[in-house]
Structure formats: structure tokens, C-alpha cells
C-alpha positions, -999 to +999 in steps of 0.1 A: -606-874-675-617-847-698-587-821-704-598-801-735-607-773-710-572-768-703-558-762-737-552-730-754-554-718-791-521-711-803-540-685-825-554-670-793-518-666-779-507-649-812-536-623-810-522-589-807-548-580-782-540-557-753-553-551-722-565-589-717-563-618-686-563-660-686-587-668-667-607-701-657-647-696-668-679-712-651-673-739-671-636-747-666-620-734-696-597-714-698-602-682-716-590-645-722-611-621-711-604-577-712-592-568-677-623-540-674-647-573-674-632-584-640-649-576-607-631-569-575-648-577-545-644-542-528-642-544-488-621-529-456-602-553-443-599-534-410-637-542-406-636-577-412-623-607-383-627-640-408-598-655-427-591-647-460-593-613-461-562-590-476-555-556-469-544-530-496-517-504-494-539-475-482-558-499-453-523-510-439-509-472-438-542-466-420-534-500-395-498-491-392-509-452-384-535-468-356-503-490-338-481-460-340-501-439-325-514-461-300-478-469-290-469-433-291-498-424-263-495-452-239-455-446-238-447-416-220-417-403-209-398-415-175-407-395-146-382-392-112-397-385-078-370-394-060-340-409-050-330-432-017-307-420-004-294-394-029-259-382-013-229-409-006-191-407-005-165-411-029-154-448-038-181-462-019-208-492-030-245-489-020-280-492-031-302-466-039-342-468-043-353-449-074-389-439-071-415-423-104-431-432-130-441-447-164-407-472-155-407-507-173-385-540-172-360-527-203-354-491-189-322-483-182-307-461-155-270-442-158-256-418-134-234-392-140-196-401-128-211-434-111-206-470-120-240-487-120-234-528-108-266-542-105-309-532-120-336-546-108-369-536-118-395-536-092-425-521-105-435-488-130-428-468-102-397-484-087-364-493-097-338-506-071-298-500-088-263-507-072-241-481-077-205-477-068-196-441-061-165-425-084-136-401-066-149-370-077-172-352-053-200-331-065-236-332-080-243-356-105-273-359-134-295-390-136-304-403-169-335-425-173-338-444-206-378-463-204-375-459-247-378-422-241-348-409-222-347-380-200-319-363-179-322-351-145-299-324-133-280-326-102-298-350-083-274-371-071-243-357-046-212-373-036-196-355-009-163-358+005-178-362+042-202-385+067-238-384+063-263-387+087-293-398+082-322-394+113-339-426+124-366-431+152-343-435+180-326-402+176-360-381+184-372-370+216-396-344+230-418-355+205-456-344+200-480-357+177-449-368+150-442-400+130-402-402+126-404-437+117-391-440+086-353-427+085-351-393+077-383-384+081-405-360+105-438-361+095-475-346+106-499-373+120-529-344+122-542-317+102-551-298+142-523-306+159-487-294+158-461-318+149-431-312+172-396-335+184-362-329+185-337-346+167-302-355+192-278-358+165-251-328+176-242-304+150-206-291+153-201-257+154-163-267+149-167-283+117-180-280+084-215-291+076-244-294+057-281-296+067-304-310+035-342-313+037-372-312+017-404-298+027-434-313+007-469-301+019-485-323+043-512-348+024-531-339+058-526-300+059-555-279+046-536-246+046-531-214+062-507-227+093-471-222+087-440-248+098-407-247+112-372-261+113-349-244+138-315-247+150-311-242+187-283-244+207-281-279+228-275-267+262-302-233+264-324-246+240-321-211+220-331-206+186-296-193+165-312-200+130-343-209+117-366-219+084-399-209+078-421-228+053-449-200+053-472-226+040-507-218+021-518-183+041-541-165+017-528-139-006-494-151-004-471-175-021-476-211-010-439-219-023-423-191+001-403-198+028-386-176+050-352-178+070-339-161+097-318-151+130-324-152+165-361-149+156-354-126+125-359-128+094-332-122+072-347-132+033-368-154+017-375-171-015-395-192-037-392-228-031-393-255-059-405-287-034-390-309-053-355-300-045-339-296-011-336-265+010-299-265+025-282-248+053-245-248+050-215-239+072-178-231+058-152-213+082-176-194+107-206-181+084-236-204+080-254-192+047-291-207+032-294-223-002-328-235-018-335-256-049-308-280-043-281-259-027-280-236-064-296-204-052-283-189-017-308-167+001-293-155+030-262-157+051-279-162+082-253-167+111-220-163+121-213-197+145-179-178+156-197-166+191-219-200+193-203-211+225-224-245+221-229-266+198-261-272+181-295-296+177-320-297+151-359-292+155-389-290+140-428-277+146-450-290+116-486-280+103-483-270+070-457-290+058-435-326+066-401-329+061-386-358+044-346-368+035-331-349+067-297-352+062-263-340+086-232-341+068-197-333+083-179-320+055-143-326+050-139-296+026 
């Protein structure tokens, strides 16, 4: 085998010569040559899907850029809808459906004041947790953690006293209602009213609490108002009532009205997302909205109610979903 190719002058080694590169010529030899005599072959990288090609520093700033951005658009932050149910007692273990959005596998769930047991992820929209209720009652945040995190305030009660919840057998005198799903009342027609009564007896001797939302109906196409009202069990009078005023034109769609007797007594803006509330302490009932922080009205005084009490509704406008009773110890 011919080497000669491969051998280098010593004298071409000693020449103080700058700016120069070994390199291998067409023939084999090896040779110095001035670095401006070399061509680069000049390409994007990013446009190319063979082997062999490199990228530079500037075309993998521009690749990395590309993922992080990409990443940063497709990963939103965790939405909450709801929670089901979202009231227990103290020191209590249970299960509670977490519905929204943009949820994956890795997120992670913490609630304020609440040991969480058990996650399991069931799809970007639902996660089921085990929770074990802690001694303090109260409202509680939810934190969501999908890689984003993102608090919820007071969404989550523990209350020292028995909750209700309203399933299908407890209705009667009902009209054109679904209650099938527990602690619903919901509007089967966008015509027809939407009427029932629901048995459980509210005790005009104790403490309570009366929680519902009051989402527009997916069916309702405005202008017809909806009621829930408190009448008393044995005349069938009406002591209190709410008023979702529903999408009449020139008014707010997110008013709702509450009243006496068949009188009104105030109203408010309504954020649907939270529950409306009707709450009794001693003998005065008063009326909260957006989750029991902003009291509208007092709107009875239960002290002359000789009876005690049933809830009702008549629906058009509006359904109402997590109907709640809860005796209150406190």
C-alpha cells in the first residue's frame, strides 16, 4: 500500500503561516490549505428530512422557539365547572366528581383544609378524588395543578350539619320536569312550564340552609321567567320566593328577584356559576347570592310560620341543578 500521501513536511509544520487547515485533497494527500479557500455547504436544516444534516446555533434557537411555543398554546390553564357534591361534614370520607377542562393524567388536585386519599383521572374534563373532610367547618379553595395551577375560591363547604340532597322519589305534582338525576329539576320543553314539588320538610324549628344554582335552560330561548318558592306544607302558601327574571328584553338576564308573600323585597345580579342561598338563623330567613357572599334581602321572619315548609319550583327560563337542604347545627 502506497502511504506517501499521508506524510507531512516537517518544513510545512514549521511554516509560520496563519490562518491555515490539514486537509485531505482529491488526490489523497494531505495538505494545508488557507481557511477562506474552504466551502461550506450552506442549507436550513429545518427544511431538510434526510440523515446527515446538522443544525447551527441560530436554526436550533429557531426549532427550540417553534416547541416552546407550540407547547405554550396547546397547554392552557385548568378550568373548574363543578364540583359533585360540593358541601360535606366535618371528619367525614367521600368522593367527589370534579368536572372542567383542559385536565390531564399528571394534574394534581388539593383542597383547602381537606385530606385528598385517592386521584383518578378519567378524562380532560373529569377527575374523580377521595377526600376526607378536616374538623373545621367553612368554605374551602380548590387548587388545580394540570402544569398551570389555578385557585378557586370558596367552592368547597364543610358544614357542621345534614345535607340533603333531592332524588326522583322525593318529587310529586310534577309537570313536564326531569328530577332524575339527584338534585336536579330540570326543563324538558322550551313551551311548557316545568313544575313539581319537592317533599323533603323544611323545619321552621331549626336552622337551615337552602343552596341552588340556576343555569339557563340549553332549551329556553328567552323572555319567560322561573321560580323557586317556599310554601307552607299544609296551605300550600307561598312565604318566600326567588325569581330568576330570565332573558326579558331590556333588562339584565343575570337578575333575579326575591320576595314575600308575593312581594318583592330586592334583587341582584347573579354570577350562574355560584349558588344562590336562602338561609335561616334564630327566626329571620335572609337571601345570599354568589355563594352565600353577598346577602340581598332579609326576606322572612319564620317566628309566625305555624307550619313547616316545602320547596317548589315552576321552570322556563332557567333549570336548577345542586338543590341542597341542610339542617344546620350552628
Amino acid at each position: 500500500m502506497h502511504t506517501n500521501h499521508n506524510r507531512i513536511k516537517v518544513s510545512d509544520l514549521e511554516t509560520d503561516d496563519p490562518d491555515k487547515i490539514l486537509v485531505t485533497n482529491s488526490k489523497g494527500e494531505l495538505e494545508f490549505i488557507p481557511t477562506k479557500n474552504i466551502k461550506v455547504d450552506s442549507y436550513n436544516a429545518l427544511d431538510y428530512d434526510q440523515e446527515g444534516k446538522a443544525l447551527d446555533a441560530r436554526q436550533g434557537k429557531i426549532l427550540k422557539d417553534l416547541i416552546d411555543n407550540f407547547n405554550q398554546s396547546n397547554h392552557q390553564q385548568p378550568y373548574l365547572d363543578e364540583l359533585i357534591p360540593n358541601i360535606y361534614s366535618p371528619n367525614t370520607t367521600n368522593n367527589i366528581i370534579i368536572k372542567g377542562s383542559f385536565f390531564t393524567p399528571e394534574t394534581v388536585v388539593a383542597i383547602q383544609g381537606q385530606i385528598i386519599n385517592s386521584f383518578k383521572f378519567k378524562s380532560d374534563n373529569e377527575i374523580h378524588v377521595n377526600i376526607t373532610t378536616g374538623q373545621t367547618d367553612g368554605t374551602f379553595n380548590v387548587t388545580i395543578n394540570n402544569g398551570i395551577s389555578k385557585t378557586f375560591a370558596d367552592v368547597f363547604s364543610v358544614l357542621l350539619g345534614t345535607v340533603y340532597d333531592s332524588v326522583e322519589s322525593d318529587w310529586i305534582d310534577k309537570v313536564n320536569i326531569n328530577v332524575k338525576e339527584k338534585g336536579t329539576a330540570l326543563c324538558i320543553s322550551d313551551t311548557v312550564r316545568a313544575s313539581g314539588k319537592w317533599t323533603r320538610l323544611i323545619d321552621v324549628s331549626k336552622n337551615f340552609s337552602i343552596r341552588f344554582h340556576m343555569p339557563f335552560s340549553p332549551l329556553s330561548k328567552g323572555g319567560i321567567d322561573s321560580f323557586v318558592t317556599i310554601k307552607d306544607k299544609n296551605t300550600n302558601e307561598t312565604k318566600f320566593y326567588i325569581e330568576d327574571y330570565g332573558r326579558m328584553e331590556g333588562d339584565d338576564p343575570n337578575r333575579v328577584y326575591f320576595g314575600i308573600n308575593g312581594q318583592q323585597v330586592g334583587y341582584l345580579q347573579i354570577d350562574r356559576s355560584k349558588y344562590l342561598e336562602l338561609r335561616k338563623v334564630g327566626n329571620i330567613v335572609n337571601a345570599y347570592v354568589n355563594d352565600g357572599k353577598v346577602l340581598i334581602a332579609t326576606v322572612s321572619n319564620t317566628a309566625t310560620f305555624p307550619n313547616n315548609l316545602q320547596l317548589a319550583v315552576s321552570l322556563l327560563n332557567s333549570d336548577v341543578r345542586n338543590l341542597k337542604y341542610i339542617e344546620l347545627i350552628s
